[in-house]
PABA-726395 format. One line per 8 residues: their letters; for each residue x, y, z negated of N, C-alpha, C. Coordinates in steps of 0.1 Angstrom, whole numbers, plus 2048, in hexadecimal, padded with zeros to 3 digits. Layout:
a> X:Y:Z:X:Y:Z:X:Y:Z | ...
//
This chain:
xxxxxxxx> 523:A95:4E8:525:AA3:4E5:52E:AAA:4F0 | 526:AB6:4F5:52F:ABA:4FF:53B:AC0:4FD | 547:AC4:502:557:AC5:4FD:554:AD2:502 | 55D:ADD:4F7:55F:AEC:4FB:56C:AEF:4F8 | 56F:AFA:502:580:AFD:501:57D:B10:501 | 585:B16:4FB:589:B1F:4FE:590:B25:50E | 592:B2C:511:598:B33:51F:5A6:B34:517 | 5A7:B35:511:5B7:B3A:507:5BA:B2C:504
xxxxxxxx> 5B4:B20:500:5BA:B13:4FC:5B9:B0C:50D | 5B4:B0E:518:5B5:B07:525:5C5:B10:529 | 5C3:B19:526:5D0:B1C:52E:5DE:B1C:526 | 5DD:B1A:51D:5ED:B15:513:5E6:B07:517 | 5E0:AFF:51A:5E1:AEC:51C:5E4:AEB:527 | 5E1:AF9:532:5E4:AF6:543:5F5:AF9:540 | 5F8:B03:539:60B:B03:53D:60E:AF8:533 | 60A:AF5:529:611:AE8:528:614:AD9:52E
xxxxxxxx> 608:AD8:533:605:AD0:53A:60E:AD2:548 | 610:ADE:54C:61A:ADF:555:628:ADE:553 | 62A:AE0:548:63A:ADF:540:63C:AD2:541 | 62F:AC8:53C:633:AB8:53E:633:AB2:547 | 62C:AB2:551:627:AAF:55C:634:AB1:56A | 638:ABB:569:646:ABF:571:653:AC6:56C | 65A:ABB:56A:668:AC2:563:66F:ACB:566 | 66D:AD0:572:670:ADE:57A:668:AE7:578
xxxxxxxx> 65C:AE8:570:657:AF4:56D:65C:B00:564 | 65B:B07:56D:661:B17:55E:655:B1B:55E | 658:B23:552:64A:B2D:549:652:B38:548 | 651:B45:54D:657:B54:549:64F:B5E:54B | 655:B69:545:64D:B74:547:64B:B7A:535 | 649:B8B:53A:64C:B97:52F:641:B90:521 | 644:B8E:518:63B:B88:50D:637:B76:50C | 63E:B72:515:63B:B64:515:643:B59:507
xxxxxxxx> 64D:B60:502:651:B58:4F3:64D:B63:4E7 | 64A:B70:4EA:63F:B7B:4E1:63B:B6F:4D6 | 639:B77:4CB:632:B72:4BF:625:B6D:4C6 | 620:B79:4D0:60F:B77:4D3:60E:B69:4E0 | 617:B69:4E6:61D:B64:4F0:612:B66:4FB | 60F:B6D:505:603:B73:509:5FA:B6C:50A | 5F2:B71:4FB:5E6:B74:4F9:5DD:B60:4F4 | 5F0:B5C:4EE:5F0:B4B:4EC:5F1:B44:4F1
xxxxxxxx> 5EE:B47:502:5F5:B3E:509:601:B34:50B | 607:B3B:506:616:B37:505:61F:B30:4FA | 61A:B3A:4F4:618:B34:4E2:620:B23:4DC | 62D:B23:4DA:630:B13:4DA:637:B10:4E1 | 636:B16:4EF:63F:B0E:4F9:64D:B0F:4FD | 653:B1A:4F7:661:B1E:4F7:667:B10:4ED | 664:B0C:4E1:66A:B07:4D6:667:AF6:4DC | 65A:AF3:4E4:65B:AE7:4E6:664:AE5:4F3
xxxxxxxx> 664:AEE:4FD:66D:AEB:50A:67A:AF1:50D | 67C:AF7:502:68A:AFF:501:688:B0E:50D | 691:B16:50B:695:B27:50B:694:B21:51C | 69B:B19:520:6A2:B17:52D:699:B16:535 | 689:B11:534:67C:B0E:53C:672:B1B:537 | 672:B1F:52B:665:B2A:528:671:B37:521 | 66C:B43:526:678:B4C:524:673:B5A:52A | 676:B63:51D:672:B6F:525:67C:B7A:52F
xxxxxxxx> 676:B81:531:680:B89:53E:683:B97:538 | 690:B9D:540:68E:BAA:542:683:BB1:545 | 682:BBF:543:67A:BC5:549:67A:BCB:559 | 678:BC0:561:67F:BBE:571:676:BB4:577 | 669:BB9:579:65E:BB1:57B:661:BAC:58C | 669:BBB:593:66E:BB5:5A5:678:BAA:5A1 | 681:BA9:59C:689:B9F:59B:688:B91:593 | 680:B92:58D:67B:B88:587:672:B7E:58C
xxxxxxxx> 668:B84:599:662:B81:5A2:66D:B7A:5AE | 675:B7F:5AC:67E:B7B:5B9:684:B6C:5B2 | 688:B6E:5A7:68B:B5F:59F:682:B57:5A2 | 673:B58:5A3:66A:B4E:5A2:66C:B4D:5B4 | 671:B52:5BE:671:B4D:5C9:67C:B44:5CA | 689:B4A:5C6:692:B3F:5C7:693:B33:5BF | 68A:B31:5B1:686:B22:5AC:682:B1E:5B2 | 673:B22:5BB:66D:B1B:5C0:675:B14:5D1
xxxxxxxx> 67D:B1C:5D6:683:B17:5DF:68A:B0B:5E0 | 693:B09:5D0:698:B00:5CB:696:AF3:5C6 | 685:AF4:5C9:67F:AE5:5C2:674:AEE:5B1 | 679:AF6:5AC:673:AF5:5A2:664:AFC:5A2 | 65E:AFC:595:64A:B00:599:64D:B0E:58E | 652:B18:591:651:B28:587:640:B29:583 | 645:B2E:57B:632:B37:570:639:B41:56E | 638:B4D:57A:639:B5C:573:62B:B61:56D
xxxxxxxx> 62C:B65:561:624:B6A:55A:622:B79:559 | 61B:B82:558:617:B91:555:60F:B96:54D | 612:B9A:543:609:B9B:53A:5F8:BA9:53F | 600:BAD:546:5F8:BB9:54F:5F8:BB5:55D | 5EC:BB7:563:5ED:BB4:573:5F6:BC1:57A | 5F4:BCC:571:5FA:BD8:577:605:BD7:579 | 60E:BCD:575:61F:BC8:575:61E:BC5:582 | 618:BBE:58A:618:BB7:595:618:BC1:59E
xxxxxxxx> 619:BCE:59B:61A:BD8:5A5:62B:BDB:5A9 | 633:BD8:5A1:645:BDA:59E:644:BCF:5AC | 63C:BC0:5AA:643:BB4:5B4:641:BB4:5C0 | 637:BC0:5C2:631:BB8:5CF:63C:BBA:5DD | 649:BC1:5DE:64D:BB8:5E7:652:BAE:5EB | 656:BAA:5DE:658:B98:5DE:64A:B91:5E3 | 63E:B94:5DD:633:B8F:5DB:62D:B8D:5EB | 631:B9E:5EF:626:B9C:5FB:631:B98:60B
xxxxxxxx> 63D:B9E:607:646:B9E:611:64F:B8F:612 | 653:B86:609:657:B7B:606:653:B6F:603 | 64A:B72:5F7:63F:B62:5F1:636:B5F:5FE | 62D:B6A:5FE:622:B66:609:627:B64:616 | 631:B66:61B:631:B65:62A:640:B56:62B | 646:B55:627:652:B4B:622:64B:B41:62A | 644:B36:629:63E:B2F:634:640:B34:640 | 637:B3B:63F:633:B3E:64E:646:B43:656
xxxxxxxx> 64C:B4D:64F:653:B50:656:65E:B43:65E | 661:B3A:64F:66D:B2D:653:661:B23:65E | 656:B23:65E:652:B19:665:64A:B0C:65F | 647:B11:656:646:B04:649:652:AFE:645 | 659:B01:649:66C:AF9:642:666:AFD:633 | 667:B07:630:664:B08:61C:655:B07:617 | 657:B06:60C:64C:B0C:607:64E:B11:5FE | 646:B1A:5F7:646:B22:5E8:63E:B1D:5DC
xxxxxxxx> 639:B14:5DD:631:B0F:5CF:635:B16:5C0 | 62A:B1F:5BB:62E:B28:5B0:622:B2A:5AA | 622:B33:5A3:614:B36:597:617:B48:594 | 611:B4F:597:613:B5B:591:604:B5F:589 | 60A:B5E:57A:5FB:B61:573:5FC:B73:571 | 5F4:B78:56B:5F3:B84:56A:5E2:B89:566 | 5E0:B92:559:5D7:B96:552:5D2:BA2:557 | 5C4:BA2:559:5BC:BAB:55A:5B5:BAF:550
xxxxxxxx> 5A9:BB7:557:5A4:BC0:54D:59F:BC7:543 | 592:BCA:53E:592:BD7:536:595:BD6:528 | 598:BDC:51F:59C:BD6:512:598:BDE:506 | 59F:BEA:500:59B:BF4:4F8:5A5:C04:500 | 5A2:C04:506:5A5:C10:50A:5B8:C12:50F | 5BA:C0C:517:5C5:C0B:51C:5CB:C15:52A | 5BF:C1D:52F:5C4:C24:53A:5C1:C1D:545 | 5C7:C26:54F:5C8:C25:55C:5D2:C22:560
xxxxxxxx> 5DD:C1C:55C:5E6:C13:55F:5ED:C0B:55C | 5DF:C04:553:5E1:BF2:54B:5D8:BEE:54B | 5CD:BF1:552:5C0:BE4:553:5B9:BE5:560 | 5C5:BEA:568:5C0:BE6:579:5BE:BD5:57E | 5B3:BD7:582:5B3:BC6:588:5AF:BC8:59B | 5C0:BC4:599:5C1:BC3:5A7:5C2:BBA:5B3 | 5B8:BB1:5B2:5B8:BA4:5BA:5B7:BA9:5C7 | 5B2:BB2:5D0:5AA:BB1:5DD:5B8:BB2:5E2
xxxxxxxx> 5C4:BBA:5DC:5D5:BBB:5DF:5D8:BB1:5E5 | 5D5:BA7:5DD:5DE:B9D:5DE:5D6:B91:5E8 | 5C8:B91:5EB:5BF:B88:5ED:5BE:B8F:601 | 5C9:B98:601:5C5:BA4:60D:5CF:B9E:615 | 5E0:B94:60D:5E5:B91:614:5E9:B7C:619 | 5E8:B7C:624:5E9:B71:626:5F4:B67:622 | 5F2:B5C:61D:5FD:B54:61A:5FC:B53:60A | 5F2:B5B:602:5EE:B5F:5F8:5E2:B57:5F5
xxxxxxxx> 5E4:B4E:5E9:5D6:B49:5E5:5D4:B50:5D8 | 5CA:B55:5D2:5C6:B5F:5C8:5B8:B58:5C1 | 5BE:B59:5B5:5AF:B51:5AF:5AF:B5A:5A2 | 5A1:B56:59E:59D:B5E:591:594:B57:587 | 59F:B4B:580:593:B42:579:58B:B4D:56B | 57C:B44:56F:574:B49:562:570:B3F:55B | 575:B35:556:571:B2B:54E:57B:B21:54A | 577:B21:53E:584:B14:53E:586:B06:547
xxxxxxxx> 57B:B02:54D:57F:AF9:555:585:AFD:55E | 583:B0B:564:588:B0D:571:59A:B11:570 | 59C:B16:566:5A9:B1A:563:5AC:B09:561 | 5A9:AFB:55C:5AF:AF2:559:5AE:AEA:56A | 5AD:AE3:56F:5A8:AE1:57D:5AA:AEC:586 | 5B4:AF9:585:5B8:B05:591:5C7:B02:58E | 5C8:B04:581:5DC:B04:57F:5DE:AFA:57E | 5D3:AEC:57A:5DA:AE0:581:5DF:ADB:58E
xxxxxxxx> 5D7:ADE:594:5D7:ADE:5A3:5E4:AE4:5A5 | 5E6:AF4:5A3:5EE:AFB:5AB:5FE:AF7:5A9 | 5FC:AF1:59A:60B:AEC:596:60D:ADD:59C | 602:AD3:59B:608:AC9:5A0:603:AC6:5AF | 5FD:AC9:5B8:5F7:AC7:5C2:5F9:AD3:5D1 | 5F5:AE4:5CB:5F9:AE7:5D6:606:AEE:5D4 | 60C:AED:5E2:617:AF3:5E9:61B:B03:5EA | 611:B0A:5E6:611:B15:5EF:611:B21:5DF
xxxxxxxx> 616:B2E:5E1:611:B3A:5D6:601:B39:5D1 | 603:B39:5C3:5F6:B42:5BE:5F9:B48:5B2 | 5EE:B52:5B9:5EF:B61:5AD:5DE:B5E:5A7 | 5DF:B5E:59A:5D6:B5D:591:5D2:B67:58B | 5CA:B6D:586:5C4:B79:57E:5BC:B76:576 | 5BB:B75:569:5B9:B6E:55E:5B5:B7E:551 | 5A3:B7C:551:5A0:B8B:549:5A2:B86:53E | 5A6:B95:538:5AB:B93:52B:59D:B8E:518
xxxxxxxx> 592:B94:525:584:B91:51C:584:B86:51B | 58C:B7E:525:584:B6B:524:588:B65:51A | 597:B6B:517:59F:B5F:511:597:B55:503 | 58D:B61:4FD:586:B5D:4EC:579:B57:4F0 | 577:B56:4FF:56A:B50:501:56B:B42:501 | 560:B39:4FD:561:B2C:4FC:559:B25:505 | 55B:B1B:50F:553:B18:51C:54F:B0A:518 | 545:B02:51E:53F:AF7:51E:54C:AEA:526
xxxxxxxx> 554:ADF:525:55A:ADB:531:54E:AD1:537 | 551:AD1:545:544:ACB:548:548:ABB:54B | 545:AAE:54A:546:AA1:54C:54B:A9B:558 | 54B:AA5:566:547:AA0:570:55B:AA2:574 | 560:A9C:57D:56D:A9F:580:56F:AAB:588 | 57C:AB1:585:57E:ABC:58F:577:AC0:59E | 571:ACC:5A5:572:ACC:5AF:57A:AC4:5B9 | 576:AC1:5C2:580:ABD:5D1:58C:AC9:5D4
xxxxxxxx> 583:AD4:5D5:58C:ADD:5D8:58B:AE8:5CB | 594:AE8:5C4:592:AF0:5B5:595:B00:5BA | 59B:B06:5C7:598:B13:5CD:588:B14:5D3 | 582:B0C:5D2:575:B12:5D9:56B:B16:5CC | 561:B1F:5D1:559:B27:5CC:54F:B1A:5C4 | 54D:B22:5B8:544:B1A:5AF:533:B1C:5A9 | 52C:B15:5AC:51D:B17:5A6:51C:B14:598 | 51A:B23:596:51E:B26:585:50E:B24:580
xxxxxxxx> 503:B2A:585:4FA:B28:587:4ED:B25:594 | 4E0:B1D:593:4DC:B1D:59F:4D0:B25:598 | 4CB:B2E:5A5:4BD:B36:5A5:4BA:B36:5B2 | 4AB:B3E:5B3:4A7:B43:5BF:4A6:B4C:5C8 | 4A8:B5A:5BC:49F:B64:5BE:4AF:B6D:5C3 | 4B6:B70:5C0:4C4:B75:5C0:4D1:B6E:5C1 | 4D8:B6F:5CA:4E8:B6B:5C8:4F1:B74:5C1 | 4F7:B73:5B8:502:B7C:5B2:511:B71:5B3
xxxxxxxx> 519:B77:5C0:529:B78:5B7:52E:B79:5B6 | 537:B73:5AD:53F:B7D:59E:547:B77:59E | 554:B7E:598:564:B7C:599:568:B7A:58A | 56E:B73:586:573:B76:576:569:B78:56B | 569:B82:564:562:B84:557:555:B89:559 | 552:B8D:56C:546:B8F:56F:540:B80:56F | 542:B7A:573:53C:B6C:56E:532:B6D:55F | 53B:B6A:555:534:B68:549:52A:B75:54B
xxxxxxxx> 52C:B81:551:520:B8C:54E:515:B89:554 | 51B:B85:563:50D:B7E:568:503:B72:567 | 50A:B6A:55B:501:B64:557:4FA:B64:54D | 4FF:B6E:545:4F7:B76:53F:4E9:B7C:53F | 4F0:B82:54D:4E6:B8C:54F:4D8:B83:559 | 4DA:B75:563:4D5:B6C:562:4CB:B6A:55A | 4D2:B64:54E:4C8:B5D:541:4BB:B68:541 | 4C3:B74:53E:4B7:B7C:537:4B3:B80:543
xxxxxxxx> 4B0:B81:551:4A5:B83:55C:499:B78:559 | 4A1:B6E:55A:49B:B5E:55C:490:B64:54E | 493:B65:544:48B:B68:536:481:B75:536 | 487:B7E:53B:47F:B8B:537:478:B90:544 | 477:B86:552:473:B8C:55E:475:B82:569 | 472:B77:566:470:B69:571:47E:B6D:57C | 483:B74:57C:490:B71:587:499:B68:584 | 49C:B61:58F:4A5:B50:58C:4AF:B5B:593
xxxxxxxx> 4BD:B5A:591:4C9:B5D:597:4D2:B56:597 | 4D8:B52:5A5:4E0:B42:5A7:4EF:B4E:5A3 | 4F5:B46:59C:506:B4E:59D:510:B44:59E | 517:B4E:5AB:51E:B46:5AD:52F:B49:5AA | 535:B46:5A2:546:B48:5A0:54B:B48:5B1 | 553:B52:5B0:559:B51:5C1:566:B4C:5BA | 572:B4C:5B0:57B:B43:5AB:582:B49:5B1 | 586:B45:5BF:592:B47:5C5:58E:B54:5D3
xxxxxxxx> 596:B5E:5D1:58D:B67:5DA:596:B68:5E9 | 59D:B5B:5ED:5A2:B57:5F7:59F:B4B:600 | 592:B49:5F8:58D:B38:5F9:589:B3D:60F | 58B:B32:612:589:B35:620:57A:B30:626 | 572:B27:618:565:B20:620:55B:B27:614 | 553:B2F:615:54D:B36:60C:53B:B30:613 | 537:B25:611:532:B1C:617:522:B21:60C | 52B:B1B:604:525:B1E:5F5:519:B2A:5F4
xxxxxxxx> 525:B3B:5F6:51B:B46:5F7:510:B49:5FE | 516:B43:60F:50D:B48:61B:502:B3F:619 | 502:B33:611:4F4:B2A:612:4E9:B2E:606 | 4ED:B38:5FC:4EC:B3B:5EF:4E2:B47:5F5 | 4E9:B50:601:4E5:B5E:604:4D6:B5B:60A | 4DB:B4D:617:4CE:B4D:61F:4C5:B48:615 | 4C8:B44:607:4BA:B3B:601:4B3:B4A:5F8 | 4BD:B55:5F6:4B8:B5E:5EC:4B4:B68:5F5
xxxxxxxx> 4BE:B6C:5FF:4BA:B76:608:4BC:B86:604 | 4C4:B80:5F4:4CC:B8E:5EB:4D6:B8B:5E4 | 4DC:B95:5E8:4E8:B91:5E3:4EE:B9D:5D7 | 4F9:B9C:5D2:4FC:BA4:5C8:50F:BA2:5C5 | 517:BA9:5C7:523:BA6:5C0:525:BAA:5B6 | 530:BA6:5AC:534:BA6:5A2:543:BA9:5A0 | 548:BB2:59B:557:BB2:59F:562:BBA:596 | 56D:BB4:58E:573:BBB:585:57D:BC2:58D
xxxxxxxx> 57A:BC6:597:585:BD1:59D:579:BD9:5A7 | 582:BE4:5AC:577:BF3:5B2:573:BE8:5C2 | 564:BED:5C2:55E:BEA:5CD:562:BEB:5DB | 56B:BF6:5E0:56C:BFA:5E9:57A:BF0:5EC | 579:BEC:5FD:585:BE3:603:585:BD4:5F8 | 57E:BCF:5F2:57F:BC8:5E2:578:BBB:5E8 | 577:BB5:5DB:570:BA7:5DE:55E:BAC:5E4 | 55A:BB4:5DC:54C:BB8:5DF:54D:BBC:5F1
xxxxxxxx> 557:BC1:5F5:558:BC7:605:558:BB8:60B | 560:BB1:608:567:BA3:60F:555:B97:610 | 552:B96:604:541:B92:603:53D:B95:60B | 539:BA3:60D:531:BAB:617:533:BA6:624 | 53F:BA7:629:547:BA2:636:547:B96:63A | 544:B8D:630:545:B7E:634:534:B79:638 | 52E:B84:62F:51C:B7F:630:51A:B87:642 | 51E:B93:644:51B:B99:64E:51F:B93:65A
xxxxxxxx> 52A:B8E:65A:532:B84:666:528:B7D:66B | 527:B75:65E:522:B64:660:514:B64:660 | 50C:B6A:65A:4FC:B6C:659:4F4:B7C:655 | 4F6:B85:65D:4F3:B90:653:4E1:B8E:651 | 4D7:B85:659:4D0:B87:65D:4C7:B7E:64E | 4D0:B7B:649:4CD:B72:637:4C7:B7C:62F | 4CB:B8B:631:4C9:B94:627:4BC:B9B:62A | 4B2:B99:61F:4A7:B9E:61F:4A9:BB0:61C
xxxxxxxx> 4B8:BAE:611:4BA:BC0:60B:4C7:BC0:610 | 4C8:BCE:60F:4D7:BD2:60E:4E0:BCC:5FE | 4ED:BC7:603:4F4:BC0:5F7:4F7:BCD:5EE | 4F9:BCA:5E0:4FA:BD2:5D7:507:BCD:5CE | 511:BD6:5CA:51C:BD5:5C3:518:BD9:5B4 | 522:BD2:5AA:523:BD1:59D:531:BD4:59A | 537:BE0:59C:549:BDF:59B:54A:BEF:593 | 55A:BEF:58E:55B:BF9:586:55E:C06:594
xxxxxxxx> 559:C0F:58A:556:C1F:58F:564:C25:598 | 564:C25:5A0:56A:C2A:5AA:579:C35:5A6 | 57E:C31:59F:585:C36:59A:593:C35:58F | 59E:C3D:589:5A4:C33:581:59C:C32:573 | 5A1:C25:56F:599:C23:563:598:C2D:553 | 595:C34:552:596:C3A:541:59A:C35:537 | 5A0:C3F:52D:5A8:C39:520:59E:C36:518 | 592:C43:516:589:C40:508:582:C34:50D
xxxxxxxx> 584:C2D:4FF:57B:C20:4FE:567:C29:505 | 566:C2E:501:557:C34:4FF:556:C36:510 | 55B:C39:516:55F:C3E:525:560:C31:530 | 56B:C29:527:570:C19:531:562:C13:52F | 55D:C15:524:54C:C09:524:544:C0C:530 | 542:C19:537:53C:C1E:53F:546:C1E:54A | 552:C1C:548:557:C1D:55D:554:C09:560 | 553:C02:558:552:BF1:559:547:BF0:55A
xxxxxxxx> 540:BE9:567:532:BE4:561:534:BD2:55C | 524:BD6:558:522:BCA:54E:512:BBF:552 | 511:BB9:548:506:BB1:549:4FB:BBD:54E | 4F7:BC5:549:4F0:BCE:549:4ED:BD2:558 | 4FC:BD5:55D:4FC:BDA:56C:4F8:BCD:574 | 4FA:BC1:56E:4F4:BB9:575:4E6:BB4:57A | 4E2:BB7:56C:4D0:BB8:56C:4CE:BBF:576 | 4D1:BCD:573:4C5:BD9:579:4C8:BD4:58A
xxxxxxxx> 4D7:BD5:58A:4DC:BD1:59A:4D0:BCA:5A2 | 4CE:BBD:596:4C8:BB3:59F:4BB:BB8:59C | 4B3:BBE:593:4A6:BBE:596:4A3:BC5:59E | 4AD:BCC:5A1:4A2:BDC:5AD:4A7:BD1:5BE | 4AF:BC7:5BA:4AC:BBF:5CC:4A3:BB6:5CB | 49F:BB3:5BD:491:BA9:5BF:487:BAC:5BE | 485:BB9:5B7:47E:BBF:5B0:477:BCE:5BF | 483:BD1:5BF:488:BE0:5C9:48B:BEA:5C1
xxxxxxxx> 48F:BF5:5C8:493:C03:5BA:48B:C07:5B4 | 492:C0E:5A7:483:C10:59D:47D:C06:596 | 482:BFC:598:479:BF4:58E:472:BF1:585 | 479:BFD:579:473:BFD:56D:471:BF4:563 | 47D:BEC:568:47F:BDF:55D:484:BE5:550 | 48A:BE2:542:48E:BE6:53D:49B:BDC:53A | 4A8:BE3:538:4B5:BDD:53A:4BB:BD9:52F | 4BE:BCE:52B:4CA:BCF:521:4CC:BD9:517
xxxxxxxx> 4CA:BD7:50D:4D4:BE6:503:4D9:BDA:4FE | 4E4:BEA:4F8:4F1:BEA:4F5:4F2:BE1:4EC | 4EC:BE2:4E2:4EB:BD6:4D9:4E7:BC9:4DE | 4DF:BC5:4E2:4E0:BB8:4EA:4ED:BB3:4F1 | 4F0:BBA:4F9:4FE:BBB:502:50C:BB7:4F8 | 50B:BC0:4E9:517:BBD:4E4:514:BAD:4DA | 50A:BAB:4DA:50C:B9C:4D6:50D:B92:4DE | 511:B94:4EC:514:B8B:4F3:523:B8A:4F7
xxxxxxxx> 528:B9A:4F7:536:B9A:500:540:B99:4F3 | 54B:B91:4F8:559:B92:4F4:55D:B9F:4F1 | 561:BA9:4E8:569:BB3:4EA:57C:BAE:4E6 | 57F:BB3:4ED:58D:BB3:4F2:592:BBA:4DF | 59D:BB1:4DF:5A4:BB3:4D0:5AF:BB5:4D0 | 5BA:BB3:4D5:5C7:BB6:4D7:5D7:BAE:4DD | 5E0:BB0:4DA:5E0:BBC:4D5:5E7:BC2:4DF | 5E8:BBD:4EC:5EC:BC6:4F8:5DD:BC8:503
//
């Protein structure tokens, strides 16, 4: 019988497992001993490891950031936590001016080995300045490894790694849709390299990649091509949007010769630009079409729920995306309704 985990039960076993595993680990950050403890993660770990290792903060997200540099200077492995990615806007000159470059500046004399988690996007109507997902920020500066697990194995086999094996910062971005979703674990051992890009699915006809909670849409949206219109679509999890050998995609593009991104943050300068950039470099001559983006609407996000459903795309946008590159424009397929769609997706429940 195959073994299934929640995204919310992988990641309260990855910090425990890091609590045990290295006696210098802290756990902090705004809501991390919370009744909810973000979003259960947490949940337990104050009372089993005491105040002194899991502990929440002021509201001093720059200086609290600065704490997790000087533990880590000292020997110990910090988990700054954020219940909102949009907090990570207060740190970044710790983040961009200090964490990332600290190597490089001393010479390799230090290192910074740390964990910064932090929650993205859309939920029930939260605005335009609590469900920004802003990876390309942070994936823009060097010294910076940035990952965005979408599965429970990837979140178990990424923060294992990062806590006991690598050396160096990572910033995590963990959507808030995943946590209630339940994943297959698969038999086989970890990746070699648990930062490199993952084949979530194999097809022929289309490449889609997808970042985070675009993942699960695209294979959604997958299934039902393959079912209602013979297109196979290989998808591929890009995981880490710093990975340096993207080996994976460019061999995916030349076999499809279409490509498609997927991306829970705006298109423009973003992971969908960076895709683009890396196929164009290295092979532009793979692409049968012009690449086509799947990302929210150019803009800040809206409060009404009825509004946010339409600035996010979805499985839906992933269908049509891909049929008019296999298909061409106009296709005249017919897409997903809404009803179909809501018995597949997670809706976000609370209560931040």
């Amino acid at each position: 019988m195959t073994a299934t985990m929640t995204y919310r039960e992988a990641l309260k076993l990855s910090m425990r497992d890091a609590m045990v595993s290295d006696p210098g680990c802290l756990i902090y950050g705004l809501g991390v001993t919370d009744f909810t403890g973000i979003f259960g993660t947490t949940l337990g770990l104050e009372k089993e490891f005491g105040p002194g290792r899991v502990f929440d903060t002021p509201l001093s997200e720059d200086a609290m950031t600065g704490l997790a540099v000087g533990a880590a200077l000292n020997g110990l492995y910090p988990i700054h936590i954020h219940i909102r990615n949009d907090f990570t806007l207060l740190t970044m000159n710790q983040v961009v001016n200090s964490i990332a470059k600290y190597r490089y500046m001393y010479g390799g004399l230090f290192q910074l080995p740390l964990l910064i988690r932090s929650v993205v996007g859309r939920s029930w109507g939260q605005g335009a300045q609590h469900s920004q997902s802003l990876q390309a920020l942070f994936a823009h500066v060097p010294g910076l490894t940035v990952v965005m697990p979408a599965s429970a194995a990837s979140v178990l086999d990424t923060y294992a790694h990062a806590v006991k094996k690598f050396k160096g910062p990572v910033i995590s971005l963990e959507h808030r849709l995943l946590y209630d979703y339940s994943f297959n674990l698969p038999d086989a051992p970890p990746p070699a390299d648990p930062f490199a890009p993952r084949l979530a699915r194999a097809g022929r006809d289309v490449t889609v990649v997808a970042v985070s909670s675009m993942v699960i849409d695209a294979l959604h949206a997958a299934d039902y091509m393959s079912r209602e219109a013979g297109i196979e679509a290989e998808v591929i999890d890009l995981h880490c949007l710093t990975a340096r050998d993207l080996g994976l995609v460019l061999s995916s593009v030349r076999k499809t010769g279409r490509l498609l991104v997927a991306d829970t943050g705006w298109a423009s300068y973003g992971v969908c630009a960076e895709i683009c950039r890396a196929v164009a470099v290295s092979d532009p001559g793979a692409l049968k079409a012009p690449v086509a983006e799947a990302a929210p609407a150019h803009a800040p996000c809206p409060t009404a729920k009825a509004l946010e459903n339409s600035f996010y795309p979805d499985m839906g946008t992933v269908v049509d995306k891909c049929y008019s590159l296999a298909l061409g424009p106009g296709h005249g397929r017919p897409l997903p309704s809404e009803e179909f769609k809501r018995k597949l997706r997670k809706e976000f429940k609370g209560p931040f």
